[in-house]
N, C-alpha and C positions, 0 to 999 in steps of 0.2 A: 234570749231574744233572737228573732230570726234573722239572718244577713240576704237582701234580697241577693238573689243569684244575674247573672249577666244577661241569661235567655229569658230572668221577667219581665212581664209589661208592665208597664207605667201600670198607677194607680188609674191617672186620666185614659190610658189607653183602653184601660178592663171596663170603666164605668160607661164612658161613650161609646165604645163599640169602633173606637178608632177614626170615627169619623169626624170630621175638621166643623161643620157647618154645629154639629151638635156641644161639640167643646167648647165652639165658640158661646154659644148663647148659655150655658152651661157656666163660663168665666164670669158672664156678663150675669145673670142670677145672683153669683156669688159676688161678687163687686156692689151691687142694687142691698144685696143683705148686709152689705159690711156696713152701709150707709153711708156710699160716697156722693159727693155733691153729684148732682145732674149736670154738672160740665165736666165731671170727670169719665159720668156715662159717657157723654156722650164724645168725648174724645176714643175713649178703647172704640165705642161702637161704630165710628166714622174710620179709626185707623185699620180694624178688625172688618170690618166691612169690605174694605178697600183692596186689605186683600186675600179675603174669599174673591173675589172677585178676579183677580191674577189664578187664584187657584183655579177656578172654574174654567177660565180661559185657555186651562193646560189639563183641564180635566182630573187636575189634584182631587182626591174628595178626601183621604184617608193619613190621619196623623203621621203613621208609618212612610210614606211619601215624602213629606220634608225632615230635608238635613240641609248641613250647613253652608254646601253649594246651592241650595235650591234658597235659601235665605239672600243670600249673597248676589245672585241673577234678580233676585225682585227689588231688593235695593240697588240694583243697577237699572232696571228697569223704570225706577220712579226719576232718575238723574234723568234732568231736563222738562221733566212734567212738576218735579215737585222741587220747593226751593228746600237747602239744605234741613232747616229747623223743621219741616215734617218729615223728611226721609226720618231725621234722628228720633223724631215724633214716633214713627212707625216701628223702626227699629228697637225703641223700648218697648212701644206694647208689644 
């Protein structure tokens, strides 16, 4: 069996080409196949929405771009717009 090494990429990262708006919908395919209700869609896709939306506004486009400072700023970010239980909403998806 192979060990992946340090300098590979993600599975996710090879199949979308690294880019964030594609992973997303890409998640959300896979979620709709698993056959989760439609409020479970449609929670990833409002929270997952939400923030491509922070991304775009920083000009994020590409997986490789966030870590777990840039996680950390956007959940500071929703402090004060969003009340505690969707930040944690967010924070899981």
């Amino acid at each position: 069996m192979l060990k992946p090494e340090n300098n590979d990429r993600t599975i996710l990262d090879f199949a979308q080409g690294g880019y964030l708006s594609i992973a997303v919908d890409s998640f959300i395919t896979d979620r709709r196949a698993s056959e989760l209700t439609k409020h479970s869609i449609k929670f990833y896709q409002s929270y997952l929405k939400a923030f491509l939306d922070y991304c775009d506004s920083l000009a994020v486009t590409q997986i490789k771009q966030i870590n777990h400072d840039f996680v950390r700023k956007y959940l500071l970010f929703l402090e004060g717009k969003w009340n505690p239980c969707a930040i944690h909403g967010s924070f899981r998806t």
